[in-house]
LUMMARLUM-348598 format. One line per 3 residues: number of its first residue (from 0); their letters; for each residue x, y, z of N, C-alpha, C. Coordinates in pm, 1 decimal. Layout:
# residues N
NUM> A> X/Y/Z/X/Y/Z/X/Y/Z ~ ... .
This chain:
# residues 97
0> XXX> 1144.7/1216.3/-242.8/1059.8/1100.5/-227.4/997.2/1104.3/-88.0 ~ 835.8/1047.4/-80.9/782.3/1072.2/47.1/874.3/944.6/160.0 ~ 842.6/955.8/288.0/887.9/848.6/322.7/731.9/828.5/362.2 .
3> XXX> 712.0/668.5/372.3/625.1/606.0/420.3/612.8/548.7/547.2 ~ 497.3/596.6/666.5/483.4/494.4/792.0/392.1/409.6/791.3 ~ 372.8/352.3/908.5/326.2/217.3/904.2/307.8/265.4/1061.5 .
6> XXX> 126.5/302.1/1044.9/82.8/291.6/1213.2/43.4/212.5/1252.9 ~ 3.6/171.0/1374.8/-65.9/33.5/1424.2/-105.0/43.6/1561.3 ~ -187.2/5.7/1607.3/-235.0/-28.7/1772.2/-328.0/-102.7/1798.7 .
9> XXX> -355.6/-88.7/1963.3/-505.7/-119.0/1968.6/-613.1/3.1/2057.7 ~ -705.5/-52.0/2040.6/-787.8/69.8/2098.9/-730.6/251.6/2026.6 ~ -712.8/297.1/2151.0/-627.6/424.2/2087.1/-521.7/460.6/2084.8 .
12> XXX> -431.8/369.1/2156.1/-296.2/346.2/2189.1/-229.5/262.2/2006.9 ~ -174.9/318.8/2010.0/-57.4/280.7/1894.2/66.5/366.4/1877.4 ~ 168.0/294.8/1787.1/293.3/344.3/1780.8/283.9/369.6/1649.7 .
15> XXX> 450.7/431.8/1550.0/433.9/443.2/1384.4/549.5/415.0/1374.4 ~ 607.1/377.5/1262.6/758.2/340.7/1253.7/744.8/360.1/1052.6 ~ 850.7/364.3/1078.1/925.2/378.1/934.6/924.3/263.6/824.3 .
18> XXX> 851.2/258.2/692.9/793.9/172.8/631.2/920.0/150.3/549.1 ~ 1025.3/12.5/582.8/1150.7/14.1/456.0/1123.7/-93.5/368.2 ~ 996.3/-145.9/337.2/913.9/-249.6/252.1/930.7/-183.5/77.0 .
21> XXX> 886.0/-323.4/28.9/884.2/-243.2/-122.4/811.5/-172.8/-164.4 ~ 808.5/-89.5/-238.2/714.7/13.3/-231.9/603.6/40.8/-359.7 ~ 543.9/-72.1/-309.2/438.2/-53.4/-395.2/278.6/-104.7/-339.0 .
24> XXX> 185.3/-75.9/-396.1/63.7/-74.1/-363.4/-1.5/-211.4/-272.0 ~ 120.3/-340.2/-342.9/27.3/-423.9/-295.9/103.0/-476.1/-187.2 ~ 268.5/-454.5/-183.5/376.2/-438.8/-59.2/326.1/-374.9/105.6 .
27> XXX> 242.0/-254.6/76.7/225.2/-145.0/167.5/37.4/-250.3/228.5 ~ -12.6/-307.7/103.7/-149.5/-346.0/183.1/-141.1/-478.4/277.3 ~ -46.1/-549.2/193.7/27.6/-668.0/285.3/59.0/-669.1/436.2 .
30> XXX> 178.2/-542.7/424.8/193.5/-502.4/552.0/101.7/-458.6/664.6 ~ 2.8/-376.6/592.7/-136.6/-368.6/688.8/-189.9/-436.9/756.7 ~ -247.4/-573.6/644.1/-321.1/-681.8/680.5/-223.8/-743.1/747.1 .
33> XXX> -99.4/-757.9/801.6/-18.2/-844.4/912.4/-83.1/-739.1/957.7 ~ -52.1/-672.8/1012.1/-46.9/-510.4/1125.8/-166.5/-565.7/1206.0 ~ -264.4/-567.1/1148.4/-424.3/-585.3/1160.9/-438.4/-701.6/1254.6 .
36> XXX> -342.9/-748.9/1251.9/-398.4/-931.6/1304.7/-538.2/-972.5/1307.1 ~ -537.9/-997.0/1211.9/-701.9/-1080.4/1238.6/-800.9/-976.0/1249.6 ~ -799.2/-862.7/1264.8/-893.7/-766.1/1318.5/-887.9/-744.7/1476.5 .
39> XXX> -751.0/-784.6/1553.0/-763.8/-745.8/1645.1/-680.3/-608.2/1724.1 ~ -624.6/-566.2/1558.4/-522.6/-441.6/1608.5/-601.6/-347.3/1481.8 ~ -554.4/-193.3/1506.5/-590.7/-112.9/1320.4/-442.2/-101.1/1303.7 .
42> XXX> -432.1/-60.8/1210.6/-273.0/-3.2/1106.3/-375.6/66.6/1012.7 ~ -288.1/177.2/967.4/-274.9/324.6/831.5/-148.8/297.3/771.5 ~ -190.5/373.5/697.3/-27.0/421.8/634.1/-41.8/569.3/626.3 .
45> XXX> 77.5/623.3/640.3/131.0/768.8/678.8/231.7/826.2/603.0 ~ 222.0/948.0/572.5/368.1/981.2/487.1/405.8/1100.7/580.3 ~ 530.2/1152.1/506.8/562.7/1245.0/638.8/727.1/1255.8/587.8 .
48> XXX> 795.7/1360.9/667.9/931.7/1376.7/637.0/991.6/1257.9/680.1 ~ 1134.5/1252.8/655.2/1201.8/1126.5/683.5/1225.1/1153.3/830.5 ~ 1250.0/1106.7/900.0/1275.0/1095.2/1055.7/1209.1/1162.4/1166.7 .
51> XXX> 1101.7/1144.1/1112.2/955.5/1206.3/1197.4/968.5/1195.1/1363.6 ~ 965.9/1341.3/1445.3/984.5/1303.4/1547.4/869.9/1286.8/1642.1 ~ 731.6/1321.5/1557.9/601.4/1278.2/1664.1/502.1/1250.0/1525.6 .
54> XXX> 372.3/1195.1/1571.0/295.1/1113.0/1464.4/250.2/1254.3/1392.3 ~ 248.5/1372.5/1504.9/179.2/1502.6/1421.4/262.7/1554.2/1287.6 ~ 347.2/1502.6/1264.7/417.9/1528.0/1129.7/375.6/1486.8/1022.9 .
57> XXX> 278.1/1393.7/1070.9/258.4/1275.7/964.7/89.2/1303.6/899.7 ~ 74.7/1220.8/777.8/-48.6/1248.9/735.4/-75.5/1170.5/659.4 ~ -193.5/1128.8/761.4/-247.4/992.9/718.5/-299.1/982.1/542.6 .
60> XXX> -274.2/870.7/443.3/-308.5/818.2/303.9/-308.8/709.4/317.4 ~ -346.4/699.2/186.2/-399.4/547.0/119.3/-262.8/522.7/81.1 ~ -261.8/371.1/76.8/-134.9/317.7/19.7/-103.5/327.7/-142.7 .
63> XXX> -223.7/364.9/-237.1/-184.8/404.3/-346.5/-177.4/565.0/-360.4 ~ -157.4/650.4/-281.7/-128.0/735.1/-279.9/0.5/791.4/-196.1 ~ 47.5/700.8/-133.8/134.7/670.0/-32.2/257.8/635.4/-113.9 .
66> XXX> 239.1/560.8/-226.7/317.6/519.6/-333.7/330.9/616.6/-449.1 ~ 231.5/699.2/-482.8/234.1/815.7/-576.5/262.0/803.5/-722.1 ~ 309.2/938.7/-712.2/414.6/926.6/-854.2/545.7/922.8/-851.5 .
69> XXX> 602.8/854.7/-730.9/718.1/889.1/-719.9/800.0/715.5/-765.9 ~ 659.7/623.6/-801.1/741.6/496.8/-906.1/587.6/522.7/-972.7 ~ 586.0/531.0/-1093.0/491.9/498.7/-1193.1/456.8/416.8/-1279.1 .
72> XXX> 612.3/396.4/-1259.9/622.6/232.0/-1331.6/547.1/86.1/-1263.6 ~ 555.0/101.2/-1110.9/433.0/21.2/-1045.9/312.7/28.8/-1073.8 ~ 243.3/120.8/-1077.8/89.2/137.3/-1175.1/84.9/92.9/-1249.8 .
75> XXX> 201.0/138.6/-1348.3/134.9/79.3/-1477.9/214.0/-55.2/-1535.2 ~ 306.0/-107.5/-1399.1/304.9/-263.3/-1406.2/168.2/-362.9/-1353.0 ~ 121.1/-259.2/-1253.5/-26.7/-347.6/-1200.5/-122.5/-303.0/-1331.3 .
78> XXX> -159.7/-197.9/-1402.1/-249.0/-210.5/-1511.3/-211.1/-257.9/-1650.5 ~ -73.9/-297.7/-1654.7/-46.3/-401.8/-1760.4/-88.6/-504.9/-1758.1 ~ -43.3/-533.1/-1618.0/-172.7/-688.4/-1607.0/-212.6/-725.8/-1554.1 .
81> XXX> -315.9/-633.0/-1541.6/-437.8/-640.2/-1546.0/-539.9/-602.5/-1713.2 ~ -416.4/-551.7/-1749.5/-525.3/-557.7/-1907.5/-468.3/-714.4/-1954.6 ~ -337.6/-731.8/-1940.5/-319.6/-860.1/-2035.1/-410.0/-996.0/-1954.4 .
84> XXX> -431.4/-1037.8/-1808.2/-528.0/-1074.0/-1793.0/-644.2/-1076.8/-1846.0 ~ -702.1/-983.2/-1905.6/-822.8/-1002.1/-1910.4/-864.6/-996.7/-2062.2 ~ -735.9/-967.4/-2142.4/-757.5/-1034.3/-2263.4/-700.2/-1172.3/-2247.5 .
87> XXX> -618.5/-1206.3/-2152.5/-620.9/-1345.1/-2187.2/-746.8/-1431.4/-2178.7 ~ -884.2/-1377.1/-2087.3/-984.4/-1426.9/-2076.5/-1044.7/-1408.2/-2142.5 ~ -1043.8/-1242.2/-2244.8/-1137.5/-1286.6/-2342.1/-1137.5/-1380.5/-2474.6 .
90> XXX> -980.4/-1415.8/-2489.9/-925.3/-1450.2/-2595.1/-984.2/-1630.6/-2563.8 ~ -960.7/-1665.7/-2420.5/-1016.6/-1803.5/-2408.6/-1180.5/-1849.2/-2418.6 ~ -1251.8/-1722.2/-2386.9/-1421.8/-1740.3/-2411.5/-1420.1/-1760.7/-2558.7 .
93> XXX> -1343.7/-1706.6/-2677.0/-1362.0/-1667.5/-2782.5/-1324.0/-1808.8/-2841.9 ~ -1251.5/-1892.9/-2800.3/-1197.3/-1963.9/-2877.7/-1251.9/-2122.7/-2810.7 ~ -1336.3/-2096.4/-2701.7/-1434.8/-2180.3/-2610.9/-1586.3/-2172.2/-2746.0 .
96> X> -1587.6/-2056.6/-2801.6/-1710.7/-2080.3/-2856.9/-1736.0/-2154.6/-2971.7 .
């Protein structure tokens, strides 16, 4: 399993630390947007061996790729429903008409 970081700074100065959050897509964007404050810091997410001893180990991804295939069952708990959403909307236009 990858491990996941969690970079952050300001300007060009930042640190990375070890992501022990839940691990899924919308867990990892959460954490960002704190990271971020307001837009006055950046944060990434990073994967990399477990106990990374400099950021050059690391390589920068997206948080849905950051998450992988290593739970799949998160995907396709977020595109379950997101399909059952949106038949629930079509099912209410339908019965609106």
């Amino acid at each position: 399993m990858k491990t996941i970081y969690i970079s952050s700074g300001e300007g060009e100065l930042g640190m990375y630390e070890e992501y022990t959050g839940k691990r899924t897509v919308r867990a990892i964007k959460a954490r960002l947007t704190r990271e971020r404050c307001g837009g006055d810091r950046w944060a990434r997410v990073s994967v990399g061996p477990a106990g990374a001893e400099s950021a050059g180990e690391l390589e920068d991804s997206s948080p849905e790729d950051a998450v992988g295939t290593d739970d799949p069952g998160d995907l396709w708990r977020e595109l379950w429903a997101s399909l059952v959403a949106g038949e629930a909307f079509r099912k209410s236009q339908k019965e609106a008409k």
